[in-house]
N, C-alpha and C positions, 0 to 999 in steps of 0.2 A: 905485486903482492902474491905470494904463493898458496896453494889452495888450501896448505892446512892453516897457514894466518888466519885466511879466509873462514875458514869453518871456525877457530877460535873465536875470532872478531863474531861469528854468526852464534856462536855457541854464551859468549858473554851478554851477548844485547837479549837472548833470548829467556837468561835468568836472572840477570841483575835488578829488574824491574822488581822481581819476586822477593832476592834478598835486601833490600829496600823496604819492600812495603811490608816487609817482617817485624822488620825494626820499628818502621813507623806506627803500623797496626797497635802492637807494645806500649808506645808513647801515646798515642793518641788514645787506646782504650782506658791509661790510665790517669790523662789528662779530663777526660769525660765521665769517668767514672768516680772518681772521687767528689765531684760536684754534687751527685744526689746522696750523698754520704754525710753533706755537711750539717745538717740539722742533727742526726745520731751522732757521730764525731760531736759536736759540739754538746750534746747532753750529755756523754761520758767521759767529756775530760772538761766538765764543769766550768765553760766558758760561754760567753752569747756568740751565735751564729755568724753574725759580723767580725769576729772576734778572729773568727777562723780563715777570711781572705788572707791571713799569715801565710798559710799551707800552701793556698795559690800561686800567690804574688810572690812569695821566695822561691817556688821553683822557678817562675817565673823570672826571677830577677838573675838567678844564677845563671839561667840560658844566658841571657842579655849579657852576662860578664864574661862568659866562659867561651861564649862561638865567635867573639873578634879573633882568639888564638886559633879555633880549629882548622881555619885555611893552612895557618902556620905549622900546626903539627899532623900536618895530614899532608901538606908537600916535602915536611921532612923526614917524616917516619914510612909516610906508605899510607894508603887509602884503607887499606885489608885491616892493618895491625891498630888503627883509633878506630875503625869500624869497630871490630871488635873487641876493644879494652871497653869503649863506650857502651855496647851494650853489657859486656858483664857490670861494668860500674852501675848502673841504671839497674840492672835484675838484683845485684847485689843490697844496692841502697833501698829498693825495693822492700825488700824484708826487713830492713832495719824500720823502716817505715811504720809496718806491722806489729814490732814489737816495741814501738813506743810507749812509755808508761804517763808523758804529759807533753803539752804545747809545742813547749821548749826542744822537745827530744824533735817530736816531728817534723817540725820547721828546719832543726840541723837535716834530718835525714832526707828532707825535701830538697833543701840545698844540692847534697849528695848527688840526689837523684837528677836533679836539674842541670848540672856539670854533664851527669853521661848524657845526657838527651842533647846540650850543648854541641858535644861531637859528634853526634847521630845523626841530625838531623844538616844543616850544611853540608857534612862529608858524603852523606849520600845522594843529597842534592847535586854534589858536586862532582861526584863518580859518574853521574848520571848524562851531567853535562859534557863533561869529557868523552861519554863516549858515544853518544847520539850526537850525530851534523844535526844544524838546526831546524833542517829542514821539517827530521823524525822527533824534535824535542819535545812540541806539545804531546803530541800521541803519547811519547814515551813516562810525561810526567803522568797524565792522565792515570796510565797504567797503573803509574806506582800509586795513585792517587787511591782506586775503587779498590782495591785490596786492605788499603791503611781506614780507607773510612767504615769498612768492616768495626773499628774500634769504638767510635761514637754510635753507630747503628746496636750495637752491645752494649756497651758500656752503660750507660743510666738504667735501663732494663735490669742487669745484671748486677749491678751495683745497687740497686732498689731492692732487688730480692736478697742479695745476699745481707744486706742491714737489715732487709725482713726478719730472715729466719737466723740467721748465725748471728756474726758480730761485723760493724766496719774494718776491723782488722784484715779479715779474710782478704777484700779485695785487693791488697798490698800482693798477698802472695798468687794471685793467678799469673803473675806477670812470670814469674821462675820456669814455669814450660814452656813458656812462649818466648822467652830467654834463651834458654837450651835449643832451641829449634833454630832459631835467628842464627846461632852461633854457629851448629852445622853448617846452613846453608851458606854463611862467610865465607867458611874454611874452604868450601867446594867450588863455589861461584864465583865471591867476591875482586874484581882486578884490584891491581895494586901499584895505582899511581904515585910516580914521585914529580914533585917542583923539579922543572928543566933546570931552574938556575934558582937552588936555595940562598934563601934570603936570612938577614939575620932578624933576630927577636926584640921590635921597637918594645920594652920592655918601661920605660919614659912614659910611651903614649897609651900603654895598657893599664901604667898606675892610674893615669891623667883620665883614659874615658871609664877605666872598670868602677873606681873610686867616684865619678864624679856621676854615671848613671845607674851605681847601688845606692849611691847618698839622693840623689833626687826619687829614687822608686822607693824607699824605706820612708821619704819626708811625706810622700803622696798617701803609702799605706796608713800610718799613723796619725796623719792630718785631722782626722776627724776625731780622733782617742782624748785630745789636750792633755797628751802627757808631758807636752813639753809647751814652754811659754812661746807666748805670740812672738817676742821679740826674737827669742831664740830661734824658733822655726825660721823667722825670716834671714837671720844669717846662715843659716845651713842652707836655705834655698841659695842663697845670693854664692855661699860657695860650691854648691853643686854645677851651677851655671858657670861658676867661673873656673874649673876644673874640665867642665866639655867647652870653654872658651880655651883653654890653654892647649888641649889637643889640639881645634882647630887650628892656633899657630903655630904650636909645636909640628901637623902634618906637613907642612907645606914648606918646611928647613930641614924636613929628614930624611937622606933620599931610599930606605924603607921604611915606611909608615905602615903601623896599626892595621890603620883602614886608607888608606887612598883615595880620600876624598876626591881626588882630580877626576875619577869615572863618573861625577856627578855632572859634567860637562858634556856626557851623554844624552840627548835628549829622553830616552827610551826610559834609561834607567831610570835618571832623575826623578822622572813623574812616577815611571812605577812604584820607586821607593819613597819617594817622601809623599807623594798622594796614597799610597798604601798606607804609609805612616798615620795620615790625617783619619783617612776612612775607617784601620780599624781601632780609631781612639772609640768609637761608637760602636763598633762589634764587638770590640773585645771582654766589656762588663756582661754579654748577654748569656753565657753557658754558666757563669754564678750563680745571676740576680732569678732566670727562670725558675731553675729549683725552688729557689726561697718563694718564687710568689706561689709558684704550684702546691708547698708545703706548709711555709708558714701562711700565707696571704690564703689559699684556698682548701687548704687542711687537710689537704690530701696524702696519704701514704708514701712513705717513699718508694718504693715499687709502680702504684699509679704515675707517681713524678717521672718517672725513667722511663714509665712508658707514652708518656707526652713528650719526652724528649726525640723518642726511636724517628717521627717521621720525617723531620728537618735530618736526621741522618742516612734516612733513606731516599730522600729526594735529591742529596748531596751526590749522593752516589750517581741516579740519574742522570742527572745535569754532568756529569763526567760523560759519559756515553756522546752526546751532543755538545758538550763546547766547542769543539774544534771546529765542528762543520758553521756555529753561532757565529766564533767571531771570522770563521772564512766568509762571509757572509756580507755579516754588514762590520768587522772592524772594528780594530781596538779603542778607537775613541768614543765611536758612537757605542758600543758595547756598556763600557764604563761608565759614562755617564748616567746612560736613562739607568742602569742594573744601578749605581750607588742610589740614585732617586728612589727605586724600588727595595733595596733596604731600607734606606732610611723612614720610607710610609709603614715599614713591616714594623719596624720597632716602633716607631709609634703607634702603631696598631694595640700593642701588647698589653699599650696603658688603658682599653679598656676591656679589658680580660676582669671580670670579678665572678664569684661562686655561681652567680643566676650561669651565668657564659654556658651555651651549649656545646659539648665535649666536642662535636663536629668543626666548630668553627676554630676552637684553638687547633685540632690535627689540621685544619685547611692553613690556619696561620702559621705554624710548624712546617709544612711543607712547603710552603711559598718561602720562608724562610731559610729553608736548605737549598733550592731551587739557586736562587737570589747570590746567596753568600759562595756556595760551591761555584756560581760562571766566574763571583769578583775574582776570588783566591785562585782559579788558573787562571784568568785575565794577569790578575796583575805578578803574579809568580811566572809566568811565561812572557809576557815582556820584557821582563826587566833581563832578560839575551839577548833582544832580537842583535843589539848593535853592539854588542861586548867581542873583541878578541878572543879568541882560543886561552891566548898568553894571559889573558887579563880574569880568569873564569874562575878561580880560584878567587880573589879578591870579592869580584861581586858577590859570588855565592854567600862569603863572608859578612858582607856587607848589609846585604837584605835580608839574611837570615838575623842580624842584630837589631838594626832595625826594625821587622817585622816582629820578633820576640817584644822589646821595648815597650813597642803601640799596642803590644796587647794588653802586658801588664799596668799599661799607664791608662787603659782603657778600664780593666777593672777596677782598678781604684778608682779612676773617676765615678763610676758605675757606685759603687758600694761607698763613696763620698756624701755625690748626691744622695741616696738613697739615706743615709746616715744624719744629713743636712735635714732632709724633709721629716726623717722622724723623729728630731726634736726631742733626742733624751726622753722620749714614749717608751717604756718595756716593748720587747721584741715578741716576749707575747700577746701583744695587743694586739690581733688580726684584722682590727680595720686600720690601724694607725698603720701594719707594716703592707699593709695592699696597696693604702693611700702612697707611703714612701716609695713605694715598687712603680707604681703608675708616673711617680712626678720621677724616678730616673730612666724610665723609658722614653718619658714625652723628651729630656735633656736631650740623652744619648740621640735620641730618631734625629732630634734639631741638627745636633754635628755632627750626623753621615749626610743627612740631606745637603749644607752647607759644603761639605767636603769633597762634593761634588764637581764644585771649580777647578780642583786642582787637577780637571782630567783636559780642561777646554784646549791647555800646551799642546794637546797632540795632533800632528798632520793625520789626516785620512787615511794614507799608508803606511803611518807608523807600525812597524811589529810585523809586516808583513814575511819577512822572510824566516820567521815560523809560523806564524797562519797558514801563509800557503807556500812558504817553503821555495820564493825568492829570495834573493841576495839585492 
């Protein structure tokens, strides 16, 4: 390798972390930020609060449709050129966001928005991987990590004040500078990887899984509305299921697939991702449902609510600083395990949070909860390489970021289900009836993280090791 390779190779590792966690910083501030929004949003577009996990669960559901493709258009266009069409998409849909006049409009422009974050976020996971050996991976996600959780450490706070004094609109458009900035550091930083041997577009398997997991996260959203008959629901479930049955046999007869189920034959991965899967069906309802109990349930300002959100974001941060050395330590399985046990006691904790509750103990709960969640998510987001190909890294990337998106959104809705189940057609302004609803989908949620626990027992003691400690 010649030394000016050398200084390039040196010169890319030492700002792509940066332009990553630009993009994600973006995403994530406005993934968090819009949650202490939704009580205001829901008064002035004259809908109930529940009403509003629309805005969520569609951006949400678009990632999940939209990031099977991005491996595909990011090994054929170039890592640099969907980096950055995706973040203008996202800064752009952003504003439309803003300037929504009802529901209807915001949900589309959420969609929008959820498409760019789709390619955002695996592409840059992905660039990431490619160019840290594994040995540098953790460290290096790490990096990209305490930069972007700047976004939730902001975000409720800022999003609390600015519904204070202005209007929820606003927060749509803070995203357009930090947009422009992102886009800079692209153009200057960003490498631009292509697929060694492009592949063609299973186009089949994308109607088969996009179709068949918008139709099961749309039946989930809706589930609890009865705007559709009981018999009906159930044929729409039974074809939603038999649309991600038909991919599963359609993968396995095409020799490029979607997703490539065969890396599931990975022991590593496997668990990462589908014990990720399990674990965050239980995380995933919790950056909703706490607003509502902080607002509706304890009648607190939205401003107060975001700032009961900041310390679970700033322990998050933390816990970045020390994972590496944690699971060099004692390891990816025993990591996992006891850490899902201990979310799972956090959420259940939550359920007994009511008005008497001294301020101290929910910031202690909050922080054990950022603690907690911040080791899972680099635990199981850094596993899931240890034992993937180079060749192979573009698929996984693809793979667990769809996944991972999924379980969230299947997670909020179960979240705002339950929660919807125990309040029994009660008005939403009933403040003990929506406390009581808030406490019984915590105690749920805590049951299946606790439970989802098992799915970590598959791992050998040196599983992950050659990113832990950066053996082969």
């Amino acid at each position: 390798m010649s030394a000016s390779t050398t200084i390039e190779a040196s010169r890319v590792k030492q700002y792509l972390p940066w332009v990553v966690a630009t993009a994600l910083f973006m995403e994530q501030l406005d993934s968090t930020i819009i949650n202490t929004a939704v009580p205001s949003m829901a008064a002035s577009l004259a809908v109930n609060p529940l009403s509003l996990k629309a805005v969520v669960t569609s951006y949400i559901l678009s990632l999940a449709v939209g990031i099977p493709v991005s491996g595909w258009i990011a090994d054929r266009f170039g890592t640099r050129r969907v980096f950055s069409i995706a973040v203008a998409v996202f800064t752009l849909s952003s504003v439309m966001c803003g300037l929504s006049i009802n529901l209807s409009m915001l949900v589309v422009a959420r969609i929008l928005q959820g498409l760019g974050a789709a390619m955002m976020m695996p592409v840059g996971r992905l660039t990431i991987v490619r160019t840290f050996p594994k040995s540098e991976l953790l460290a290096a996600m790490n990096f990209v990590i305490i930069p972007a959780l700047i976004g939730p450490l902001l975000g409720p706070t800022v999003g609390g004040l600015i519904v204070h004094w202005v209007s929820w609109r606003a927060i749509f458009f803070i995203n357009v500078p930090v947009g422009l900035i992102a886009q800079y550091l692209i153009h200057r930083h960003m490498p631009d990887y292509h697929g060694d041997q492009p592949r063609p577009l299973d186009l089949r398997g994308l109607v088969l899984f996009g179709s068949g997991a918008a139709l099961l996260s749309w039946l989930l959203e809706i589930f609890d509305e009865h705007t559709i008959s009981l018999q009906l629901t159930a044929i729409l479930f039974l074809l939603a299921f038999l649309l991600l049955g038909g991919y599963v046999l359609h993968s396995q007869r095409t020799s490029f697939p979607l997703l490539n189920l065969n890396l599931f034959r990975v022991r590593t991965f496997r668990v990462s991702v589908v014990g990720g899967f399990v674990t965050r069906l239980g995380m995933g309802g919790m950056p909703f449902l706490l607003p509502l109990l902080y607002q509706l349930g304890l009648g607190l300002p939205a401003w107060q609510s975001g700032m009961l959100m900041m310390p679970s974001a700033a322990a998050a941060m933390g816990m970045k600083l020390i994972a590496a050395r944690v699971l060099q330590r004692f390891g990816y399985k025993q990591v996992l395990i006891i850490n899902t046990l201990m979310i799972g006691l956090t959420i259940f904790t939550f359920s007994l949070i009511t008005p008497a509750t001294p301020v101290y103990l929910i910031v202690a709960l909050g922080l054990a909860q950022g603690l907690f969640n911040s080791l899972q998510f680099t635990s199981m987001n850094s596993m899931a390489y240890a034992d993937i190909p180079p060749a192979d890294s573009s698929m996984a990337s693809t793979i667990a970021s769809t996944l991972q998106q999924m379980s969230m959104s299947f997670g909020l809705a179960c979240g705002s289900l339950v929660t919807a189940w125990f309040l029994s057609g009660l008005p939403q302004s009933d403040q003990l009836a929506v406390t009581s609803a808030l406490h019984h989908a915590f105690l749920t949620l805590g049951v299946m993280t606790l439970i989802s626990s098992l799915s970590f027992w598959s791992l050998k003691s040196k599983d992950g090791e050659s990113v832990s400690k950066g053996t082969q």
